[in-house]
N, C-alpha and C positions, 0 to 999 in steps of 0.2 A: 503158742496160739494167742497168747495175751497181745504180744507183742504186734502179730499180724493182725489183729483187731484194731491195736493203737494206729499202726500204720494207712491202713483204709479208711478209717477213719478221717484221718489226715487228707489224703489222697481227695476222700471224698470232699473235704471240708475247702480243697483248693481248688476243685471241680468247680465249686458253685463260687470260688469268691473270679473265679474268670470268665463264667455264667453272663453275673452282675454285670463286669468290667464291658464285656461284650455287648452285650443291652445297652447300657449306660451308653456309648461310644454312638453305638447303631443309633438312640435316639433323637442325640446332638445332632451328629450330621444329617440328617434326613431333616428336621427339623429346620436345622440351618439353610437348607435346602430349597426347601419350602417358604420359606422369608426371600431368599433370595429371587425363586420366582414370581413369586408374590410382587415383586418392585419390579423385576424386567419387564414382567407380563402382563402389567397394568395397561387396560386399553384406556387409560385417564390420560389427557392431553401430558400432565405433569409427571416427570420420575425426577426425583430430586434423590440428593445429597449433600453433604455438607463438604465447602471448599474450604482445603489447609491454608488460603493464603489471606490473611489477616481475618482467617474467621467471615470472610466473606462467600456467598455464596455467587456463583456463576452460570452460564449458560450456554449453549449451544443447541442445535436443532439440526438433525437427523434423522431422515425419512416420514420427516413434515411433524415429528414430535418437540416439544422444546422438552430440554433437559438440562438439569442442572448438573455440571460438569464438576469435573477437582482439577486444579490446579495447582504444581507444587514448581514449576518453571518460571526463571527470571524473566519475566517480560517488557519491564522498563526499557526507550530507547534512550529517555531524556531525562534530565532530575523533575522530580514531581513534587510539585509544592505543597505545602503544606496547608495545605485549605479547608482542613477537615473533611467532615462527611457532605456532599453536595444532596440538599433535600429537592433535587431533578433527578428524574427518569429521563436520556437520553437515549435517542434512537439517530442513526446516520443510513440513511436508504444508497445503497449503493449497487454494482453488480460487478460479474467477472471480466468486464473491458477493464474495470477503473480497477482491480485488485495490484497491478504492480504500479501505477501512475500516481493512482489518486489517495488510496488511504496508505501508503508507507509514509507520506508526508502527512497525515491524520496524527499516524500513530507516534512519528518524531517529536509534535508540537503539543496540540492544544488537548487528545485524548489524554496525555499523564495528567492531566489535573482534575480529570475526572473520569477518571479508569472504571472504575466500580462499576458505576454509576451510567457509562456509554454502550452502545450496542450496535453492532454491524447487520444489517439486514441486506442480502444479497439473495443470489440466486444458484451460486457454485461455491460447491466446498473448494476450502486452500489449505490446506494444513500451515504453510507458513503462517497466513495473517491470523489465524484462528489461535496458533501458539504465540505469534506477539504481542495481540491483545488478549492473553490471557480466557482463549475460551470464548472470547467474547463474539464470537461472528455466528452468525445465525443462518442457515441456509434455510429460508422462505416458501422454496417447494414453488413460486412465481415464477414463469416467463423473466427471459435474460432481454429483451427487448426496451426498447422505449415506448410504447405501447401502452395506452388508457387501461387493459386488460390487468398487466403486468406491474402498471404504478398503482393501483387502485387494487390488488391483491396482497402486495408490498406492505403498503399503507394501511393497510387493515391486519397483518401480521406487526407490526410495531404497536399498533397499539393492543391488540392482544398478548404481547410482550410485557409489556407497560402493567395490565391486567394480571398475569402472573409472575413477574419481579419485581412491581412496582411497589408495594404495600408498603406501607407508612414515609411514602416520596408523595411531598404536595403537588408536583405537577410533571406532565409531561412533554417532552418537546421533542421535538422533531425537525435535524438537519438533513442538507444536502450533502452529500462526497466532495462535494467542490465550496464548502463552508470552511471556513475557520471560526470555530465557537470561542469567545472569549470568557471564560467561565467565573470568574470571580463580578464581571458586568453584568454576566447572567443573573446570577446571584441577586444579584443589587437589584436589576429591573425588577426582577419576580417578587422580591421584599415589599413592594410598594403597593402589590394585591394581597388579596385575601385566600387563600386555598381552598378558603369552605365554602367559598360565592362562585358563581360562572361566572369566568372568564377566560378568554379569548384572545392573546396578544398575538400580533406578526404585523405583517406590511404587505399592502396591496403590489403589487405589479403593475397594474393599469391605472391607478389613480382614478378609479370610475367604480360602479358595483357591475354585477352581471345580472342579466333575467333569464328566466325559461321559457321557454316557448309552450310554455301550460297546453294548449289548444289541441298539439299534434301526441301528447302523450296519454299513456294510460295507466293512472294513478294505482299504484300498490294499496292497498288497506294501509298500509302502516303508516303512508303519507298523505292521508284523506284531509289532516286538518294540518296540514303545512301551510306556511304562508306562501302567499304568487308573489309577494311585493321584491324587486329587483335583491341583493343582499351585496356582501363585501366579502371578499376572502384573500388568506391569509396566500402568500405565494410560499411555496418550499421551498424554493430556489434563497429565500431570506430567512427560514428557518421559522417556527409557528410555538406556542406553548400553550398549552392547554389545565388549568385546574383540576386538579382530585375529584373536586364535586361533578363539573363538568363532563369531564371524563366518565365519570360512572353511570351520567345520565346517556351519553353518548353508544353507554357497552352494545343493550341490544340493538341497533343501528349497525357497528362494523363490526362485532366478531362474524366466526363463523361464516366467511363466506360473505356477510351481507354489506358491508363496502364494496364490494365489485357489485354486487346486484342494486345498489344505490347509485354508482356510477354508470351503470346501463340506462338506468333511470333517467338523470339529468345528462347523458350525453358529453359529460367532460370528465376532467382527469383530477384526481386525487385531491389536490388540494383545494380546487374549486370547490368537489362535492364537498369538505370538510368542510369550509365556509357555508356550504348551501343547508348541511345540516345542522350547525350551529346555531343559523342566523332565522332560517325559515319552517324549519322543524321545532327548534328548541329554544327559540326567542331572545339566543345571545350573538348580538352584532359583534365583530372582530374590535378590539381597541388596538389600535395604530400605532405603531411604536416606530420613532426616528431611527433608534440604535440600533435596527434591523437592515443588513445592504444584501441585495442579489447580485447577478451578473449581470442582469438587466438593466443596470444604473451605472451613471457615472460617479467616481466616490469622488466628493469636495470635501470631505471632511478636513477640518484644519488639523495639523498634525500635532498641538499641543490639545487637541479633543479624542484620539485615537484611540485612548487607553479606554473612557468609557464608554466605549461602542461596544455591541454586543456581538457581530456578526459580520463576517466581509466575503465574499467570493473573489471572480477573475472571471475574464472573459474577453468578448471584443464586442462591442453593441456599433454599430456603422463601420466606422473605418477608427473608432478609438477603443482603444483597452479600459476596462472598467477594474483596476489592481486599484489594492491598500494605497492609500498617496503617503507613502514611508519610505524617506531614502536610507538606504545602506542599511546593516553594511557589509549586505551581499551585493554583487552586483547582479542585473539582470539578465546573464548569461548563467550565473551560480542559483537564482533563487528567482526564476521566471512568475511564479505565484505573488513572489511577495510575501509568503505566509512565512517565513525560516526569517525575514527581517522583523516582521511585525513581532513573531514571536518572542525576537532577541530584547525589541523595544521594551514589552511587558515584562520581559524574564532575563533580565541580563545577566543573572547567575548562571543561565546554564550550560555545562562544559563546553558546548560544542557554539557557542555566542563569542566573535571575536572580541575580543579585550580594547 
């Protein structure tokens, strides 16, 4: 009898330590659960994480949310130089014509020296370009068009980019797909401002300002004390950069929708309005910078002055080509852009640069 007492005992005493065990278990995961919905189901523009590759964090944008991605995939095409941490927020406005043309030769060149720190703003997901810049392609939720609607949507998604990956980046800039950023020039130009003052760098396109036609529109509240007087603005076509302080002054303006409805406003495209609210809203004139080229121009640049340029395109403006004036040592059947020679010029180390 003793002994059956002992034993129930027992019995009972391991009844409840698998009680505990089971509770214990049930808690955790539900628990864990709960956290985890907690992050997916956030209707907050932001679901982040932290990325495994160099501790940096990433991004992408799926179903018009940005999110911060992980990356643990070889993404480099080209050796990436050692240039430290780049204090630019880079944005490249692109779409799904130019995905197999225009950024696989981005992502060859001038993006490895400022990987982190660059962002694809499109209109169609690619899993390739997405895994070889590292995450970095943003799908915009914008019209795949050329169209005031669709740049002017675009444009207002970059810089709401800017807004939540940008923090503690002094400024923000913004290229073309058919840009070659030269990034350490970058660097240098932007050196020569201040972060914490408004400013404004790019290069005009017309070499003239632009006016509004005031008379036939009908003034929003938000732009009651804008100025009428004519303004200057930055072309994207030559790439634009914008200051921290700036920028911030800028937020309520293009989040959320209100860059396309600032665009409806003045009747032009993206980077007009960005001049127009700079200049006539927020009382900073664009400063003009040489080392900025479009397609729009012919390049004369001498070729021992190449290196600290900041910015080149391609194109054909009449019946002449507007390329890098950089000979070899591709030829123009191998490197039609010109961007794979220029690149070699600034980066002779790297692997794929003839010897």
């Amino acid at each position: 009898m003793r002994y059956f007492c002992k034993k129930s005992r027992f019995l009972f005493f391991l009844f409840l330590v698998l009680i505990l065990l089971l509770g214990y278990t049930l808690y955790f995961d539900t628990t864990g659960k709960s956290k985890q919905a907690s992050i997916g189901g956030d209707s907050s523009l932001l679901r982040s994480r932290k990325s495994q590759r160099s501790g940096h964090t990433v991004a992408t944008v799926e179903n018009h949310q940005a999110v911060k991605g992980h990356n643990t995939e070889k993404t480099q095409i080209s050796s990436k130089a050692n240039v430290g941490e780049v204090p630019v927020f880079i944005t490249v406005k692109t779409g799904r014509t130019y995905h197999q043309t225009r950024i696989p030769l981005l992502l060859q060149t001038w993006f490895n020296y400022a990987a982190n720190e660059t962002y694809f703003v499109t209109d169609t997901e690619d899993e390739d370009i997405s895994r070889q810049s590292g995450r970095h392609l943003i799908v915009s939720g914008c019209g795949d068009g050329h169209q005031r609607d669709a740049l002017c949507c675009k444009m207002g998604r970059e810089f709401e980019l800017f807004y939540l990956f940008g923090k503690g980046k002094d400024w923000f800039c913004h290229v073309d797909d058919d840009n070659y950023l030269n990034v350490p020039s970058l660097v240098n130009l932007l050196s020569q401002f201040d972060p914490n003052k408004d400013v404004y760098v790019g290069k005009s396109s017309l070499g003239r300002t632009m006016s509004l036609h005031w008379e036939y529109k009908s003034i929003p509240a938000i732009l009651t004390n804008a100025s009428r007087s004519p303004f200057w603005f930055a072309t994207g076509g030559a790439g634009f950069c914008i200051s921290r302080h700036l920028s911030q002054r800028m937020q309520p303006y293009v989040q959320n929708g209100k860059l396309v409805q600032m665009c409806h406003f003045t009747g032009l495209p993206d980077d007009c309005t960005v001049g127009f609210l700079s200049e006539c809203v927020l009382g900073v004139p664009m400063t003009p910078s040489r080392l900025l080229h479009s397609h729009l121009e012919i390049q004369r640049v001498p070729v021992d002055q190449l290196k600290n340029h900041v910015t080149f395109s391609y194109g054909v403006l009449g019946k002449q080509e507007t390329l890098i004036p950089v000979d070899g040592p591709f030829s123009k059947t191998e490197d039609p852009t010109r961007f794979k020679s220029y690149h070699c010029l600034l980066n002779p180390q790297v692997e794929w640069c003839p010897r």
